[in-house]
C-alpha positions as CSV (number, residue, x, y, z in Angstrom):
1,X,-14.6,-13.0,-13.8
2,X,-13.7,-12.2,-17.9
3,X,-10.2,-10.2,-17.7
4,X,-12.3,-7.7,-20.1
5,X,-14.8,-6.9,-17.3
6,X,-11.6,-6.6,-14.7
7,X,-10.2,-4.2,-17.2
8,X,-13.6,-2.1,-17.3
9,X,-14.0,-2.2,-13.6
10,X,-10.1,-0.9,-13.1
11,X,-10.6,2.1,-15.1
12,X,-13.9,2.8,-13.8
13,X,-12.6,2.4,-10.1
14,X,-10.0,4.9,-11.6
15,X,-12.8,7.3,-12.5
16,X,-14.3,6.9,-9.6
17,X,-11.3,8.3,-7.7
18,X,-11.2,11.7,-9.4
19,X,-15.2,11.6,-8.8
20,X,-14.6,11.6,-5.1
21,X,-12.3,14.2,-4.8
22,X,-14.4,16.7,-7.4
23,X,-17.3,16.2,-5.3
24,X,-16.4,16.3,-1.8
25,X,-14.5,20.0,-2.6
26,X,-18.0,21.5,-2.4
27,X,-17.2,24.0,-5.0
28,X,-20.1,24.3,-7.6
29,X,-17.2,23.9,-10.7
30,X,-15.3,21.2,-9.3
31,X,-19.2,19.3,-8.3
32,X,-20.1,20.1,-12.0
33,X,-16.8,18.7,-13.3
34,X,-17.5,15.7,-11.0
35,X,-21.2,14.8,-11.9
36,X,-19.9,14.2,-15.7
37,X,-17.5,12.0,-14.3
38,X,-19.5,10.1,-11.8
39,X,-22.0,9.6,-14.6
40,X,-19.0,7.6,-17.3
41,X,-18.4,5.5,-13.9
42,X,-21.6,4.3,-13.7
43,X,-22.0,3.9,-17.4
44,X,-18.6,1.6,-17.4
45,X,-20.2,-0.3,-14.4
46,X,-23.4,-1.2,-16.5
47,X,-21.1,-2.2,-19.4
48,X,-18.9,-4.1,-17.4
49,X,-21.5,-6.4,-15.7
50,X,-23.1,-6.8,-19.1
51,X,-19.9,-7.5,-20.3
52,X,-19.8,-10.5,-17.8
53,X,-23.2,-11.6,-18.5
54,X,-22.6,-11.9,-22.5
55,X,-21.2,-15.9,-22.6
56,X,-21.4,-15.9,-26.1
57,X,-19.7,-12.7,-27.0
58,X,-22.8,-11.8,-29.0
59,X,-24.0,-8.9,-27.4
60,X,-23.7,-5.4,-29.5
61,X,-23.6,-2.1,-27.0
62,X,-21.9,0.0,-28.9
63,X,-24.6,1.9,-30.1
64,X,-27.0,2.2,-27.1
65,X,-28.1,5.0,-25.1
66,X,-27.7,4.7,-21.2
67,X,-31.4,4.1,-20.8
68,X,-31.2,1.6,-23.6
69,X,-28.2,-0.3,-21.1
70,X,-30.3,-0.4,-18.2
71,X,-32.9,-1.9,-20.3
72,X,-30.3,-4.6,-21.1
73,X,-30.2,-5.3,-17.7
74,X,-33.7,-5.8,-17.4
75,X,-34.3,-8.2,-20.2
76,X,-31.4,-10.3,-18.2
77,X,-33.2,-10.4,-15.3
78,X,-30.7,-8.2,-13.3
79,X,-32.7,-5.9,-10.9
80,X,-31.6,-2.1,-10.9
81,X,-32.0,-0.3,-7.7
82,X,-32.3,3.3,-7.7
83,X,-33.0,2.9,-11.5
84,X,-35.1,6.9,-10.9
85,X,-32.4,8.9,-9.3
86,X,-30.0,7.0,-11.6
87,X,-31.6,8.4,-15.0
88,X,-31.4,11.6,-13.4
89,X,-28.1,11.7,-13.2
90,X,-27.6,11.0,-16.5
91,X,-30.1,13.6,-17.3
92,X,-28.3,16.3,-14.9
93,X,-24.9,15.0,-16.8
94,X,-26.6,15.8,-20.5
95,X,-27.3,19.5,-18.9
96,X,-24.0,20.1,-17.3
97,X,-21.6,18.9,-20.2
98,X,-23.7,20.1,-23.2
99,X,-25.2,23.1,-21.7
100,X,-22.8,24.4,-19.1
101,X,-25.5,24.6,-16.3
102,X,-23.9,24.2,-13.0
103,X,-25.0,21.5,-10.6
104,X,-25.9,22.2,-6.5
105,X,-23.0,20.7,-4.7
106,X,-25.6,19.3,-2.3
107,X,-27.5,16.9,-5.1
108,X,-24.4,15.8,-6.3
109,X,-23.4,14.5,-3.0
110,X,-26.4,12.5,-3.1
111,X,-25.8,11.8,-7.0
112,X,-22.9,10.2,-6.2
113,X,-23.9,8.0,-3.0
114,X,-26.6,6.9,-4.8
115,X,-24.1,5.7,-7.7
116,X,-22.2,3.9,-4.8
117,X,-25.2,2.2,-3.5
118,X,-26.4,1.3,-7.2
119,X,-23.0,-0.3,-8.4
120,X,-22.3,-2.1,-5.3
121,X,-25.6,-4.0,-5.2
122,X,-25.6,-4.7,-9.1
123,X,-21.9,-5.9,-9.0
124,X,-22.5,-8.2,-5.9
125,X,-25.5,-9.2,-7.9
126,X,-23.7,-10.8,-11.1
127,X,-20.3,-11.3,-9.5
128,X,-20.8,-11.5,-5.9
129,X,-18.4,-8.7,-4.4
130,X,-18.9,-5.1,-3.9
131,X,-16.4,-2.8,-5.5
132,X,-14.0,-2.7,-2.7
133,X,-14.5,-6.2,-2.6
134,X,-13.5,-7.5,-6.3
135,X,-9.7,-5.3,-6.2
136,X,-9.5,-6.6,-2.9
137,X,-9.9,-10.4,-4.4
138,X,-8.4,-10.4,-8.1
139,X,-6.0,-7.6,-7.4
140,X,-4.3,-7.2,-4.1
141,X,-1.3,-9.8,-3.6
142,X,-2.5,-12.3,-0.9
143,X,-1.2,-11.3,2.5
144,X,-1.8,-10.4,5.9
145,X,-2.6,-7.0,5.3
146,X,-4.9,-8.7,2.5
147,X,-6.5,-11.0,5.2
148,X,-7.1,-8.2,7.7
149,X,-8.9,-6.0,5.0
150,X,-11.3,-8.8,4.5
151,X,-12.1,-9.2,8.6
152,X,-12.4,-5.1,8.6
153,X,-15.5,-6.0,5.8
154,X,-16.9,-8.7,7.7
155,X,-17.1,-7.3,11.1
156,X,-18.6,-3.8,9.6
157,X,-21.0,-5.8,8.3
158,X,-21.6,-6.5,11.9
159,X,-21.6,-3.2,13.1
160,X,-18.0,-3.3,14.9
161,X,-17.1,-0.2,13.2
162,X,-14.3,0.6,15.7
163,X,-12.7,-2.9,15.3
164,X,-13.3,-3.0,11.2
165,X,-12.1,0.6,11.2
166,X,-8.9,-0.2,13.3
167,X,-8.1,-3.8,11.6
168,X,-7.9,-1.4,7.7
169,X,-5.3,1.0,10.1
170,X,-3.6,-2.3,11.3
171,X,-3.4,-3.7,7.2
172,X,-1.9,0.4,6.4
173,X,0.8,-0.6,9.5
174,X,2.0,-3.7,8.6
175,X,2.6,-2.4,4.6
176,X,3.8,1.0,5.4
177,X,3.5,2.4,8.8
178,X,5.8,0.1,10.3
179,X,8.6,1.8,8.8
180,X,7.9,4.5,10.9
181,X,7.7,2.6,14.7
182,X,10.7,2.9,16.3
183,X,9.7,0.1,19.2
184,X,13.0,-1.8,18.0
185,X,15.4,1.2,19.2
186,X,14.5,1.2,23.0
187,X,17.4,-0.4,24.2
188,X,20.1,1.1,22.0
189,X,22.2,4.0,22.6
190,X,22.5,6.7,20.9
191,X,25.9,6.6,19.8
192,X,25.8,2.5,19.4
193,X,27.2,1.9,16.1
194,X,27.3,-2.2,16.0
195,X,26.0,-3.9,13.4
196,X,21.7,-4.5,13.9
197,X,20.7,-5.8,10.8
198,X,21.3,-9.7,11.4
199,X,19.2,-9.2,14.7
200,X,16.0,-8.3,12.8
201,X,16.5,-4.7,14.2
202,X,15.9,-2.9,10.8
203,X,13.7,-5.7,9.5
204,X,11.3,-4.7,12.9
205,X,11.1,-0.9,10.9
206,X,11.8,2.5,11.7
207,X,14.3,3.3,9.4
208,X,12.0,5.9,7.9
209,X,11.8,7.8,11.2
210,X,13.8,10.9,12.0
211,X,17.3,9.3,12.9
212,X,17.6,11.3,15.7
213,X,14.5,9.3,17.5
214,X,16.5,5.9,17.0
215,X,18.0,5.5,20.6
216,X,16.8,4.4,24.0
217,X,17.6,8.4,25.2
218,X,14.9,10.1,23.0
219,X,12.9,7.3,23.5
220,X,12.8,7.5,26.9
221,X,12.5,11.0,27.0
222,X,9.5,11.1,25.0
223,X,7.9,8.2,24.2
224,X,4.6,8.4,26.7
225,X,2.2,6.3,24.8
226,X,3.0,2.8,22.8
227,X,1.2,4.9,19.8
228,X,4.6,7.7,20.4
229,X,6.8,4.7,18.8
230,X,5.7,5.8,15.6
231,X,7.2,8.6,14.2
232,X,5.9,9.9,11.0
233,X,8.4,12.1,8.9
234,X,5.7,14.2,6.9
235,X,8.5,14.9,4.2
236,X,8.8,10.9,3.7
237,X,5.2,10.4,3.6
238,X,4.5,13.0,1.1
239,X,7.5,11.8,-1.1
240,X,6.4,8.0,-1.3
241,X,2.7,9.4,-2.0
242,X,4.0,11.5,-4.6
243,X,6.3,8.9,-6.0
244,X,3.6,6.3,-6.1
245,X,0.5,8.5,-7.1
246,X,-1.7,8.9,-4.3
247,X,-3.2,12.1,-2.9
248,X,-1.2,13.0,0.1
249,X,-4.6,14.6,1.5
250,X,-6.5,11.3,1.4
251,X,-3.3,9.3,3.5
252,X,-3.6,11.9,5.9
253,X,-7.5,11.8,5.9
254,X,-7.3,8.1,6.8
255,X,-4.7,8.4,9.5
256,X,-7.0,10.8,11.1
257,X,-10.4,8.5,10.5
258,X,-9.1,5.6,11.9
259,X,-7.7,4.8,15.1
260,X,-3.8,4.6,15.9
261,X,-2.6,1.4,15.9
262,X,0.8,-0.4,16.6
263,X,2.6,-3.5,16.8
264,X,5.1,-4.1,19.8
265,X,5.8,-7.7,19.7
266,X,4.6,-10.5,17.3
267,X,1.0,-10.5,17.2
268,X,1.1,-7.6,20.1
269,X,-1.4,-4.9,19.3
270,X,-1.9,-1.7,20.9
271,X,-4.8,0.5,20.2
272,X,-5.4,4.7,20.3
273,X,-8.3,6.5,19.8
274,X,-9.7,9.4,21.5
275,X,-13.5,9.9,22.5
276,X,-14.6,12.5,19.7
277,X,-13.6,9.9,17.3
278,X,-15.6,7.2,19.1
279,X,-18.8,9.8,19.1
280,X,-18.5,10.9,15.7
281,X,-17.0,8.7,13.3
282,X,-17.7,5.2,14.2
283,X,-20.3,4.9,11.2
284,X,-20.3,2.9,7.7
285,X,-20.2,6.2,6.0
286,X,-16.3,6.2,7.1
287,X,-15.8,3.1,7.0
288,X,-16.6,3.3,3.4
289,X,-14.2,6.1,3.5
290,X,-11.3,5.3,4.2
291,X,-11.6,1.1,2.9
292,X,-11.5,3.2,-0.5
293,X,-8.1,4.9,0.7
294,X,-6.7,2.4,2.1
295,X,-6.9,-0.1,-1.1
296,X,-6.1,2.7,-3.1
297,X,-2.6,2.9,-1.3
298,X,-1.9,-0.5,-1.1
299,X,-2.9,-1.0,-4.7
300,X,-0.5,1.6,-5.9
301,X,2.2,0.8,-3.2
302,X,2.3,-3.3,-4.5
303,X,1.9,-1.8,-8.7
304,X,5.2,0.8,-7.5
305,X,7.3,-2.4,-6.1
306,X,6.0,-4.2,-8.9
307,X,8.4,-2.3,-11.3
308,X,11.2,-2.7,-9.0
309,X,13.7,-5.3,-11.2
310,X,16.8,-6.9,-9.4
311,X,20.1,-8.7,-10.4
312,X,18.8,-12.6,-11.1
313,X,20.7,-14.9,-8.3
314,X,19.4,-18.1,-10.2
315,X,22.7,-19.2,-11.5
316,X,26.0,-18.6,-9.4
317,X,29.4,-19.5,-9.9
318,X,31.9,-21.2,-7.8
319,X,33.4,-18.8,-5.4
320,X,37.4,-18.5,-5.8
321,X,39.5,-19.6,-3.4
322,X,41.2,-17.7,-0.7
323,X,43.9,-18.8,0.9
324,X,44.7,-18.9,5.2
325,X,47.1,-16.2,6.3
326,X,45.7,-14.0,3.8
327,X,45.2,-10.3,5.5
328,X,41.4,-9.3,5.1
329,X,41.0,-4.7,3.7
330,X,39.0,-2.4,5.1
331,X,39.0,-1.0,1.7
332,X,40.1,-2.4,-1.6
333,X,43.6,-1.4,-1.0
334,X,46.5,-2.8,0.3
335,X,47.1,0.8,1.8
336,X,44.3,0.5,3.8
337,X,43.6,-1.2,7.4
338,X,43.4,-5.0,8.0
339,X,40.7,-5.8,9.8
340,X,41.2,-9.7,10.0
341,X,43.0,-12.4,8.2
342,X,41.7,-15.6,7.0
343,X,41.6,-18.4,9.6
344,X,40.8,-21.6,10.1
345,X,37.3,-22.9,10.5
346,X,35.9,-20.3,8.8
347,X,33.0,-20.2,6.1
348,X,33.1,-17.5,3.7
349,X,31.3,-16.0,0.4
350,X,32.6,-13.7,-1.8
351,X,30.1,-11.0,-2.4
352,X,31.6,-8.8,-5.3
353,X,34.7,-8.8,-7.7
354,X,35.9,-4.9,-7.5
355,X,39.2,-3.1,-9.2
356,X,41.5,-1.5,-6.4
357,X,42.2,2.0,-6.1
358,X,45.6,0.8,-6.9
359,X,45.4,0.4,-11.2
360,X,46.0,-3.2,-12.2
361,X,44.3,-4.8,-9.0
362,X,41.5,-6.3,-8.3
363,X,40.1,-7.6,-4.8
364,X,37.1,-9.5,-3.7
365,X,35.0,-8.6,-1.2
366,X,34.3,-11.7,1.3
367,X,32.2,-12.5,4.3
368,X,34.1,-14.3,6.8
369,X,31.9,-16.4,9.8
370,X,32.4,-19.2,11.8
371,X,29.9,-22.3,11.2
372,X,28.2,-21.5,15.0
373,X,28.0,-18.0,14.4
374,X,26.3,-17.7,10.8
375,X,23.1,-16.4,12.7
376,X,24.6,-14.3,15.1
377,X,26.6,-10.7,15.3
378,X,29.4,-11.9,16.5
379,X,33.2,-13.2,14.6
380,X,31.6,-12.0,11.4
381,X,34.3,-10.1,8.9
382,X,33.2,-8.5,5.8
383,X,36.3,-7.1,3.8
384,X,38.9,-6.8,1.0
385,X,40.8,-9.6,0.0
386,X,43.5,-9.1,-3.1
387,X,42.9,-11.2,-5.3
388,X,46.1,-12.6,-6.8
């Protein structure tokens, strides 16, 4: 696919997102305001397949009426489906921009299914992927939750709508959710203070829960359901939706369309649904749904960590070095308790260079370990060493 047509089909997929929302409020304004819309996404659609279909960069569209771009499509041998209701719309646009007349919410609705309908067969027509299906491929970062997005397509193509439908909850999890599961806080105490993060504790999730649901006592007490591990904080969700641009409303909306899903152990998956969702939603009309919502998310999640920039550890230098005997600083002050001294046997890095509270010194701070424990918890010492 050109990168021009990509570009098209990103800002009409933008478009297309402010449509939804316009037209689903039901409110004759908001419909109106969302039929003019709907009609420039379709418009960009047409002129971004045509754009694909111009090899030779010849092609002039500058100056053609809609009607005059369908016909382009014609003479190309491209088949356009719903080509009828399609002119309407742009009729029904023409009347509501230029004329102020207010559109039914009830034929927008169908305005904008039929738009669905029309851009997804004409796209998988010259490029071979639905809408959902092209950001899935030339956008999202490869991936399990990636992978799983594609298996939710292909078995709602085969009517599995409860697996497709719980496989897109299952990609949300892994990218976000997790955070949330407290599964890796069973066994420990409340007031258990030792250090977790080398046993894949915090790497497992949960440190976006409420803290006070981290311990085996809570847990026990009210976890009565594998789906209880997960702990949402509303305030945290609504923050990171805020932060990276995506309606709050439509999370939500998804975490209620689709079926609760978590992981226990590697590859362990537990599911949770309850039998007025099995009755009413198990359809392609929400599957549609909330496959829209959840590549929105992850699309905006993987652009917000995109701008994340870090300290380069290409290059390093040669760490200085420290000498046995030497009394290891709970802070960088010689004031301060010593934790350890330097022994024999022992590996160590030095992590920073940092000035004392002392004027005129300067310490490093080191990681101690023995060579059989680097991967465990235990004879670790991280700590203050003056540097003389």
């Amino acid at each position: 696919m050109k990168q021009s047509t990509l570009n098209t089909l990103l800002v009409a997929k933008a478009i297309f997102g402010k449509t939804k929302s316009l037209v689903n409020s039901g409110d004759k304004h908001s419909c109106t305001a969302g039929i003019i819309l709907l009609q420039d996404f379709v418009e960009l659609i047409v002129l971004a397949v045509l754009d694909e279909l111009d090899t030779n960069e010849q092609r002039n569209l500058e100056s053609k009426s809609f009607d005059e771009l369908l016909g382009e499509l014609k003479k190309l041998n491209v088949p356009v489906i719903k080509s009828g209701t399609i002119k309407a719309l742009n009729k029904q646009r023409v009347i509501s921009k230029h004329y102020g007349q207010l559109s039914e919410p009830a034929s927008v609705v169908n305005y904008f299914n039929t738009a669905s309908i029309f851009a997804d067969a004409l796209l998988e027509r010259v490029v071979g992927a639905k809408l959902q299906e092209i950001f899935l491929t030339d956008i999202l970062k490869d991936g399990s939750a990636k992978e799983l997005i594609k298996e939710a397509i292909s078995t709602a193509d085969k009517g599995d709508f409860l697996e497709s439908l719980a496989k897109l909850r299952k990609a949300f999890y892994i990218s976000y959710e997790r955070e949330y599961c407290i599964y890796a806080f069973r066994d420990r105490e409340a007031n258990d203070n030792r250090l977790f993060g080398l046993l894949g504790l915090g790497l497992s999730g949960g440190m976006k829960a409420y803290y006070w649901t981290r311990n085996k006592t809570w847990i026990d007490a009210n976890v009565k359901t594998p789906a209880d591990f997960i702990q949402v904080d509303p305030e945290k969700l609504k923050t990171d939706c805020m932060e990276w641009g995506i309606s709050t409303v439509d999370t939500e909306n998804f975490r209620r369309l689709t079926p609760k899903v978590i992981e226990t152990e590697n590859g362990v998956w537990h599911l949770d649904y309850d039998t007025n969702f099995a009755a009413n939603e198990l359809n392609i009309e929400n599957f549609n749904y909330c496959l829209d919502i959840v590549l929105d998310f992850l699309l905006k999640k993987q652009e917000f960590d995109a701008g994340h920039k870090w300290p380069k550890r290409v290059k390093s230098v040669p760490a200085p070095p420290i000498y046995i005997g030497k009394p290891i600083f709970e802070k960088p002050s010689e004031n301060s308790n010593i934790i350890g001294n330097v022994k024999e046997g022992y590996y160590y890095s030095v992590d920073r260079v940092v000035s004392g509270f002392n004027a005129g010194e300067q310490y490093l701070y080191v990681h101690l370990y023995l060579q059989e424990a680097e991967f465990s918890i235990k004879d670790h010492i991280w700590g203050y060493l003056l540097n003389e």
